[in-house]
Each structure stands twice: as structure tokens, then as C-alpha cells.
ZADREN-449328 format. One record per residue (C-alpha): x, y, z; residue number from 0. Coordinates in pm, 1 decimal. Example, Ala and Ser with C-alpha at 12.3 -4.5 7.8 and 13.67 -1.06 7.14 Angstrom:
BEGIN
+----------+----------+----------+-----+
!        x !        y !        z !   k !
+----------+----------+----------+-----+
!   1230.0 !   -450.0 !    780.0 !   0 !
!   1367.0 !   -106.0 !    714.0 !   1 !
+----------+----------+----------+-----+
//
This chain:
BEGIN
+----------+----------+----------+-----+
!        x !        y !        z !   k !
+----------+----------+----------+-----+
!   5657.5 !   6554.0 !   1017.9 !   0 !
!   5403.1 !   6480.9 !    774.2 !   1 !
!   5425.9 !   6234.7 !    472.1 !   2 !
!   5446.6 !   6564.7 !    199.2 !   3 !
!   5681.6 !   6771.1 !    384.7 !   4 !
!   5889.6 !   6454.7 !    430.1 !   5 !
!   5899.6 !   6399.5 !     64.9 !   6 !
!   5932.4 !   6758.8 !      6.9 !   7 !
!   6278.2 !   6779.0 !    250.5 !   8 !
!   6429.5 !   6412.9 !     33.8 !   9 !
!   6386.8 !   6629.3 !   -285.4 !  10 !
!   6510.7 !   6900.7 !   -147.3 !  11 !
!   6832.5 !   6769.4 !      9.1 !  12 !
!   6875.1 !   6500.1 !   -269.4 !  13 !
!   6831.4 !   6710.1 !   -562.1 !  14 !
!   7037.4 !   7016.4 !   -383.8 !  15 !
!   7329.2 !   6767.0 !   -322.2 !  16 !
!   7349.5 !   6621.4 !   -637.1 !  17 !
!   7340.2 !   6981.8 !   -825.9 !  18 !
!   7647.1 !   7131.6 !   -561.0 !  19 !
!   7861.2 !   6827.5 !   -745.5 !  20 !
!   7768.6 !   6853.1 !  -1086.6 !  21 !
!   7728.9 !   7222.3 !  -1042.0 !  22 !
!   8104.7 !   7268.6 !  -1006.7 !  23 !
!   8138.0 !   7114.8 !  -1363.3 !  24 !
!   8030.4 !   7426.5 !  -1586.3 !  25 !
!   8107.9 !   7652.6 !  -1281.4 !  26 !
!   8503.5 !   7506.8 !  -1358.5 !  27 !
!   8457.4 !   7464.0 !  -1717.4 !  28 !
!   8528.4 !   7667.5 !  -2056.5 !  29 !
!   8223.3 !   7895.6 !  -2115.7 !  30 !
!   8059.4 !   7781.7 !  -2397.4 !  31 !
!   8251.2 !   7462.6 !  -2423.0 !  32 !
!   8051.0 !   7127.8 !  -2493.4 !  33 !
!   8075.1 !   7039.3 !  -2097.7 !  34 !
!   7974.6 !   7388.3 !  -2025.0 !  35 !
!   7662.3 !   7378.0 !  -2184.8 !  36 !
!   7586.1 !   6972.5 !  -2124.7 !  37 !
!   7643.0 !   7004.0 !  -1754.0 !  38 !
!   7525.8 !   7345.3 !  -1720.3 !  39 !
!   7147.8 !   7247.8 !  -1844.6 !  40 !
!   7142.6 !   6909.7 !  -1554.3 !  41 !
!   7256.5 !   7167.5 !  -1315.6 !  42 !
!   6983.2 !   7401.8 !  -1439.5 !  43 !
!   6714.3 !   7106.6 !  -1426.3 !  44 !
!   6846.8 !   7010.8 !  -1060.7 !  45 !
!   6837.2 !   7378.7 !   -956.4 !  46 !
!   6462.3 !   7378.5 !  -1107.2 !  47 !
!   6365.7 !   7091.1 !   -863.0 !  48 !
!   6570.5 !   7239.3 !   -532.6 !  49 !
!   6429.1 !   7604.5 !   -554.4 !  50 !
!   6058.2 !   7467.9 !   -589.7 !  51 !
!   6088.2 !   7228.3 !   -291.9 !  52 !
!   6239.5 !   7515.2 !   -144.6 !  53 !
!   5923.5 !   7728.9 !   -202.9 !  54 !
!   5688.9 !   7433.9 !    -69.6 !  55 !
!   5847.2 !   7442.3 !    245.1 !  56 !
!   5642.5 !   7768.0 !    253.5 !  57 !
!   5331.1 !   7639.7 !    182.9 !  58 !
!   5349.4 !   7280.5 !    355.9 !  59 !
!   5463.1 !   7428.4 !    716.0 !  60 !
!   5610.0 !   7709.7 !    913.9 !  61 !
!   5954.7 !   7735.2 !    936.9 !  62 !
!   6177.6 !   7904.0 !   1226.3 !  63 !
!   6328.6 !   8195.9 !   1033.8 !  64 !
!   6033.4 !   8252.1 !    750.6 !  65 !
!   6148.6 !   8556.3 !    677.0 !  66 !
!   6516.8 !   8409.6 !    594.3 !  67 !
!   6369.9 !   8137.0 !    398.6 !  68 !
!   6090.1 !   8343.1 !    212.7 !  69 !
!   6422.0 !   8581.3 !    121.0 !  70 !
!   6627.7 !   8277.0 !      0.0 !  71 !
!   6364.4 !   8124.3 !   -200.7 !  72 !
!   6294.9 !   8475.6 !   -406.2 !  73 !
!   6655.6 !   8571.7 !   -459.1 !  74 !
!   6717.8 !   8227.2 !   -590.4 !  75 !
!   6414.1 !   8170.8 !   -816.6 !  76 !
!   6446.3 !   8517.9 !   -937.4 !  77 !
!   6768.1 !   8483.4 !  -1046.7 !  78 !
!   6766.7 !   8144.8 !  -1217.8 !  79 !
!   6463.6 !   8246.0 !  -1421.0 !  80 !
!   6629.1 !   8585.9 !  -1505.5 !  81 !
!   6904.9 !   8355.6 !  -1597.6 !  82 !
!   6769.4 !   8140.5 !  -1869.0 !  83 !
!   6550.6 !   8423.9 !  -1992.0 !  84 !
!   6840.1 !   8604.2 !  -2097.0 !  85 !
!   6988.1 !   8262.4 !  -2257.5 !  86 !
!   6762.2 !   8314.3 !  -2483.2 !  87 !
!   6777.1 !   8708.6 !  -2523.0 !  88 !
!   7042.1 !   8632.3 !  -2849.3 !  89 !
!   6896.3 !   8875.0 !  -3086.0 !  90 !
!   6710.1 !   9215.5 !  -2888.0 !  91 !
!   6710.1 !   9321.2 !  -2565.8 !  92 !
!   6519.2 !   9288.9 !  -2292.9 !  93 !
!   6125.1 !   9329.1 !  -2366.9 !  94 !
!   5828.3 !   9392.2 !  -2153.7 !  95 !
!   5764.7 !   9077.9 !  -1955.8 !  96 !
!   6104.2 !   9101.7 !  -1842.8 !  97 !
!   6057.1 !   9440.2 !  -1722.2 !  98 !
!   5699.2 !   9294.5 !  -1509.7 !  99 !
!   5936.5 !   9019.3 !  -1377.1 ! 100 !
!   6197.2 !   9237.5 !  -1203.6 ! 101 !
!   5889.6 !   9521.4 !  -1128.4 ! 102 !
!   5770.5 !   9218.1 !   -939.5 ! 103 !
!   6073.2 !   9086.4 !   -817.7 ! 104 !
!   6094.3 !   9454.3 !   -633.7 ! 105 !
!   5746.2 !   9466.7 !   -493.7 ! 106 !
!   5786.5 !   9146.2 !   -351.4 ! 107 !
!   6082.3 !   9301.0 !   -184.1 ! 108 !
!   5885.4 !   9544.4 !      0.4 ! 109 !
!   5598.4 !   9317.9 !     60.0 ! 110 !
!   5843.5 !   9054.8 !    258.9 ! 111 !
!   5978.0 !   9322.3 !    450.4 ! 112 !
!   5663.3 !   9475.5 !    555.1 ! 113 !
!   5503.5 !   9192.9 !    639.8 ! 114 !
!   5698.7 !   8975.2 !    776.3 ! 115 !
!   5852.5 !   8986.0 !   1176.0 ! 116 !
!   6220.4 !   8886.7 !   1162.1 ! 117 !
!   6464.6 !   8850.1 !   1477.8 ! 118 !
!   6773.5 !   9037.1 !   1428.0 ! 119 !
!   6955.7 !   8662.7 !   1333.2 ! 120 !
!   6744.3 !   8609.1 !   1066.1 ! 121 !
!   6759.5 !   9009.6 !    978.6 ! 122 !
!   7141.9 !   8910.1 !    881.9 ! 123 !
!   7055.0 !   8663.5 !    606.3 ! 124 !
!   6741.4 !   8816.7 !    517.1 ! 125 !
!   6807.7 !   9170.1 !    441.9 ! 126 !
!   7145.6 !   9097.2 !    269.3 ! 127 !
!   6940.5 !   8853.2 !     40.9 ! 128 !
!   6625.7 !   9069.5 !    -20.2 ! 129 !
!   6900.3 !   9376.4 !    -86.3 ! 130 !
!   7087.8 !   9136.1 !   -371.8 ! 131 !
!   6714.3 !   9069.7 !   -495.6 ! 132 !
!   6678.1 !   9463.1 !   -546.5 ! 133 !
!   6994.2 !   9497.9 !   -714.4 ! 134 !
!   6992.2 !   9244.6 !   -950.8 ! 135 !
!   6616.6 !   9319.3 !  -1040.6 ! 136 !
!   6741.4 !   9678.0 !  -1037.4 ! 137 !
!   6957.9 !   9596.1 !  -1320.4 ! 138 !
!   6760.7 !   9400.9 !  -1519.7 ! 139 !
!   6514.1 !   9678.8 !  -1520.5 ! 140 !
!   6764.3 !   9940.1 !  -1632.3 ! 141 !
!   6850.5 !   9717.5 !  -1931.7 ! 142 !
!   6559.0 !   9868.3 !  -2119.7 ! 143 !
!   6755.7 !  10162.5 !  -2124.0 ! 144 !
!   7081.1 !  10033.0 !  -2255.7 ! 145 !
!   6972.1 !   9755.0 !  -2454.8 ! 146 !
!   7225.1 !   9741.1 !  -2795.6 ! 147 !
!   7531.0 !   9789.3 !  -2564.7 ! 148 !
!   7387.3 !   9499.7 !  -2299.2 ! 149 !
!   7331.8 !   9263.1 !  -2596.0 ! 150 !
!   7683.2 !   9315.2 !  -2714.3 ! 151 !
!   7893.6 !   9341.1 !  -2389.8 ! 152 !
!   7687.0 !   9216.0 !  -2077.4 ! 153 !
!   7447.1 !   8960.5 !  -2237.1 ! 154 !
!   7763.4 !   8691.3 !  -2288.1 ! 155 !
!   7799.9 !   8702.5 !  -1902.8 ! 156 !
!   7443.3 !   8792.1 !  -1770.8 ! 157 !
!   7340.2 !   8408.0 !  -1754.4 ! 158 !
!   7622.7 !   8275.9 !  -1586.2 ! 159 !
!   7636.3 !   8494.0 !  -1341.7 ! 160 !
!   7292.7 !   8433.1 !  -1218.0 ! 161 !
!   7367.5 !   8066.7 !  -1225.5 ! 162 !
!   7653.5 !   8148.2 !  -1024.1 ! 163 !
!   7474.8 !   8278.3 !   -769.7 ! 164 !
!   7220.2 !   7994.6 !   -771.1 ! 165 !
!   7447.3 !   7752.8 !   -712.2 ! 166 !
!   7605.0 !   7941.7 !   -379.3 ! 167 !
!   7248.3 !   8027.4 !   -318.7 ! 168 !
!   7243.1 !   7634.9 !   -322.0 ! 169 !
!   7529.4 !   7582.2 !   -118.7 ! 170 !
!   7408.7 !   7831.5 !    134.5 ! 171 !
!   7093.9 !   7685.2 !    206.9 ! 172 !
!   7280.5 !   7327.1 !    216.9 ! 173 !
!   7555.2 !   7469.1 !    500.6 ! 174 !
!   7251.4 !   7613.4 !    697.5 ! 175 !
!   7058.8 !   7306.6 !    710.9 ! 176 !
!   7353.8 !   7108.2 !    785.4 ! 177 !
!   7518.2 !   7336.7 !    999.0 ! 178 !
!   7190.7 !   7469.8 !   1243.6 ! 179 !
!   7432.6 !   7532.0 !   1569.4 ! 180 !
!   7628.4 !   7784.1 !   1321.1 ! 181 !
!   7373.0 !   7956.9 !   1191.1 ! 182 !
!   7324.0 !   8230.7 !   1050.7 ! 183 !
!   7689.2 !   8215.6 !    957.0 ! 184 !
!   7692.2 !   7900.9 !    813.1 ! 185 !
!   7427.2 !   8059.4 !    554.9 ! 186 !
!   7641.2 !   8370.0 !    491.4 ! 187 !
!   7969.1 !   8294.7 !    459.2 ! 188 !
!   7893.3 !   8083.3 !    115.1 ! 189 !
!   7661.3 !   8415.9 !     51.3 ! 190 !
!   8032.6 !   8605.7 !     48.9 ! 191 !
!   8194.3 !   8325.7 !   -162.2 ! 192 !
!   7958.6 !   8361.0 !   -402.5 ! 193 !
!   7996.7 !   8716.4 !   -398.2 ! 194 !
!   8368.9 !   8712.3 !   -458.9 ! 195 !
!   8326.5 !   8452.7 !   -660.1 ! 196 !
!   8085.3 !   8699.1 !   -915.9 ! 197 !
!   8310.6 !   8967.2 !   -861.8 ! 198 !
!   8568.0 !   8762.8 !  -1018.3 ! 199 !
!   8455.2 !   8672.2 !  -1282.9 ! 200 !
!   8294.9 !   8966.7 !  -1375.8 ! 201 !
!   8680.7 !   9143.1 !  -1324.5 ! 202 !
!   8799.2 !   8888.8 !  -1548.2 ! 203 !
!   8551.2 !   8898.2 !  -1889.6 ! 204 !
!   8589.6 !   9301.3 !  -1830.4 ! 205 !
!   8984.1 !   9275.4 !  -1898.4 ! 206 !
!   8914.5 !   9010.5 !  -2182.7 ! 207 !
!   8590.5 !   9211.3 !  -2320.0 ! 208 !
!   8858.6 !   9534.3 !  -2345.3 ! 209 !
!   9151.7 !   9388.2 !  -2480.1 ! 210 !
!   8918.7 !   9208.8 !  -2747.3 ! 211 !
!   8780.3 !   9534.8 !  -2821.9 ! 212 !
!   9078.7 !   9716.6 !  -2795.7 ! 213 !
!   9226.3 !   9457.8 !  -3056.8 ! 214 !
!   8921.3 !   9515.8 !  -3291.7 ! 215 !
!   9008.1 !   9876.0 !  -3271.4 ! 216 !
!   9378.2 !   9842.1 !  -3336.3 ! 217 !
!   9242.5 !   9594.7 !  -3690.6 ! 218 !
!   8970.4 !   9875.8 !  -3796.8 ! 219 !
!   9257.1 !  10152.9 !  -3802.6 ! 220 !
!   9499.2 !   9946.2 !  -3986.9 ! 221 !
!   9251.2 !   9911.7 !  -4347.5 ! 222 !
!   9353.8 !   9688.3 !  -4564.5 ! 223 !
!   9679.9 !   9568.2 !  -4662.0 ! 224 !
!   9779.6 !   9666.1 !  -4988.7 ! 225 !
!   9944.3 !   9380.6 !  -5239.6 ! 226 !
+----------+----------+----------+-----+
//
């Protein structure tokens, strides 16, 4: 192994071990809490440093299932830029260079699978992960069409839900590289987690969204209250 991708696999495991612990912090927390947001930006800083060592492991050598780790790498920095972009999305929807970014996001989608020889193992993380990459990037794109109602009901939970899925994305990539003789279970199973997990919580802020609107409702029709 050469000097670089030796350094490269030390960032990679360090700063991806590190972020799985602190990660759980605002994954745990109040949203929008102090710890939330303190924790939440080392995690995002971490992540930052995981997903491009992740990509250099592309450039500095081949790897046994490309295909896997080329689908990985996308899903992971798509969503984690997607996610801070709409951090700061407080004020207007979605605009143009968002709409490039998941047009992109979808071509590279294509381009992986066209070019790119996978064995049916690594077909069973790669194709869920490049399919979650089309969704997501499928959404984002059809934001442009809703964008007042998305600023006001799905903007609050767009963010952490990508960073959600980073951090399994994470602790996927971790389990595989830990766990080679299990593979490519060991890489899906978190995959599933994390998909239950975002299922969750996106049950959960639709039953609190509705009752809070439902309560706004109920306050509109009463008027004012008379002396």
C-alpha cells in the first residue's frame, strides 16, 4: 500500500469513527436545541473529511467492488451537500443551482450504471444505493414545483434527514470494512436501519406538523375573544 492511500485509509477510518460517536449526539438530541446544532456542525465537519477520503479511494487505487464504492461515495456526498444547502434555504425555495445539482446527481446515476461491470454481490449494495440517489435527487428536483408549501412544511425536516442518512451511510461503510467475511450484508443491513430510521422520523414530524396545524386552525376559527 502506498504512503497516500495509507494516509488516505487513517483519515478515513479515524475521522468515520469519531463522527459514528458524536454523530449519535444531534441524531438523539432536541432538533434545534443548543446540542443539536453544536454537535450537529462537528458531525457535519467529520462527515466532510470521511466522504472525501472516501472519494480518493477512487482516484488513489482500484478497489474490489468499484461499482459499490463509486455508488456509496455519490449517495453520500449528494446528500450531505443537499443537506446543508437546504440549511440555508430559510427564506425561498429551491433555485437553479440546486436544480443542476440533483440534474447531475441523476446523470451520474446512469453514467455509473452504464459504465461500470458489477458482480451480482456488489449489484445488492450498488443498485439499492444508486436507486436512493435517484429518489432523493428526484425530490429535490420536484421542489421547484412546490416551493411555498416545501419551505413551510418539508424544509424544517429536509436537512436532517439527509444527515440521517449520512451518518448510516457512515456506519455502513464502517460495518463493511470491518466486517469483509459478511459482506455485502454487513453494508446493507445499517442501509435498512437507516431507512427505518428516516421513516420514523419522518412519521413522527407528520403527526406533530398536523396537529400543530390542526391547532392553528382550531385558533383562526375561534376570532377574538370579546371583553
Amino acid at each position: 500500500m502506498h504512503t497516500a492511500q495509507f494516509l488516505n485509509l487513517l483519515v478515513h477510518i479515524g475521522f468515520g469513527g469519531i463522527g459514528l460517536v458524536l454523530g449519535l449526539i444531534p441524531l438523539l438530541s432536541t432538533k434545534g436545541g443548543l446540542q443539536h446544532r453544536r454537535w450537529g456542525r462537528r458531525f457535519a465537519l467529520l462527515a466532510a473529511f470521511v466522504i472525501g477520503s472516501g472519494g480518493m479511494t477512487l482516484v488513489l487505487g482500484h478497489h474490489s467492488s468499484l461499482s459499490a464504492v463509486q455508488a456509496l461515495v455519490l449517495v453520500m456526498f449528494y446528500e450531505f451537500v443537499s443537506g446543508l444547502r437546504a440549511l440555508k434555504l430559510r427564506s425561498h425555495g429551491p433555485l437553479w443551482p440546486d436544480a443542476l445539482f440533483a440534474i447531475s446527481a441523476l446523470a451520474a446515476c446512469v453514467l455509473v450504471l452504464a459504465n461500470t461491470e458489477m458482480s451480482a454481490r456488489a449489484a445488492i449494495v450498488t443498485l439499492p444505493s444508486l436507486g436512493m440517489l435517484a429518489f432523493v435527487a428526484s425530490y429535490d428536483l420536484s421542489r421547484h414545483w412546490w416551493p411555498v408549501f416545501w419551505l413551510r412544511a418539508a424544509r424544517p425536516l429536509d436537512p436532517g434527514l439527509k444527515m440521517t442518512a449520512v451518518f448510516f451511510g457512515m456506519l455502513s461503510a464502517g460495518a463493511g470494512n470491518l466486517l469483509v467475511s459478511l459482506q455485502p450484508w454487513s453494508i446493507v443491513i445499517p442501509n435498512i436501519m437507516g431507512t427505518l430510521a428516516i421513516f420514523t422520523l419522518t412519521i413522527a414530524y407528520v403527526v406533530q406538523f398536523r396537529r400543530r396545524a390542526k391547532g392553528q386552525d382550531i385558533l383562526a376559527d375561534s376570532g377574538p375573544v370579546s371583553a
